[in-house]
N, C-alpha and C positions, 0 to 999 in steps of 0.2 A: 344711545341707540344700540341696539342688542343686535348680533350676529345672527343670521340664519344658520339653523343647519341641513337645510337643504339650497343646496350650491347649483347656481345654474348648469343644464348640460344642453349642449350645443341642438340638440331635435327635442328637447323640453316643451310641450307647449302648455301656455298658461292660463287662467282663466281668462285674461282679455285678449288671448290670442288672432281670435277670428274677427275682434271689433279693432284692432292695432292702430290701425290709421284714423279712426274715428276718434280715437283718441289722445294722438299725435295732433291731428287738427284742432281737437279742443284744448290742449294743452300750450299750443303755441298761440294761441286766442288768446288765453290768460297769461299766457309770458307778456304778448301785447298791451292787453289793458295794467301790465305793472308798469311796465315802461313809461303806459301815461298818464301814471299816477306820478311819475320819478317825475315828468313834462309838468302838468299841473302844480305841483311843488315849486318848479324851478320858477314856472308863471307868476307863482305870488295867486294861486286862484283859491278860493273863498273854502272856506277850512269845512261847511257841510257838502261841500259838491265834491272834498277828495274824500270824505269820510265816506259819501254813497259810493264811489268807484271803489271804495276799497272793500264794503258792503259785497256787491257782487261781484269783487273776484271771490270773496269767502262763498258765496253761494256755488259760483264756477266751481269753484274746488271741494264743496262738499257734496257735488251733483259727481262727480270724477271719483269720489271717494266712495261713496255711495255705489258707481258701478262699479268700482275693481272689487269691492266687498260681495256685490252682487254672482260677479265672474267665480270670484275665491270659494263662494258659499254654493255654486251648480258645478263647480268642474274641479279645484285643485280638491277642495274638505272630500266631493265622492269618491278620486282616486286614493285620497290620505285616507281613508273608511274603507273602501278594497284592499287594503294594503297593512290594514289592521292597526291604526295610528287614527282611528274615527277623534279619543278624547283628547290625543294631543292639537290636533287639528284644530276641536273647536275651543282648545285654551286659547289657542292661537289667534283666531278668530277673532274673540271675547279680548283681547287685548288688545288687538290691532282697532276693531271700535272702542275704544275706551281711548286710546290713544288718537281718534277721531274726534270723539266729542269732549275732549277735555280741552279747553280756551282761555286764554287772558290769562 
């Protein structure tokens, strides 16, 4: 994992700023269904029913990926484009998906 360098500051706002909580909530949904995937395990439950829960926490989590990309690509890429840092931005960008859809 590689270092940012831009370092949080305390009145920073970021592209999922205004949806925080929306995405707090979705996040602790999928902490939940890991958990009961750790449950199912422990159950001895049939190896396609943990394989589908684990199916859509991937989905969960590329619907989550999907919006901070979304956020990243309308609010932080247009300030980093104001601010004269447009190509570094969408290397940025382009790598952060890539490091999305790369699996297994």
């Amino acid at each position: 994992m590689t270092t940012q360098a831009h370092t949080p500051q305390a009145a920073t706002t970021r592209g999922y700023t205004a949806s925080k909580d929306q995405l707090l909530t979705r996040i602790r949904r999928i902490e939940g269904q890991v958990r009961g995937i750790e449950k199912m395990v422990e159950d001895d439950r049939y190896c396609i029913d943990v394989l589908t829960q684990i199916s859509a926490i991937q989905a969960a989590l590329d619907k989550v990926g999907l919006g901070l990309l979304d956020g990243h690509a309308r609010h932080c890429m247009q300030h980093g484009a104001e601010e004269g840092r447009g190509d570094e931005m969408a290397t940025e960008l382009m790598a952060a998906v890539g490091r999305l859809m790369k699996r297994g």
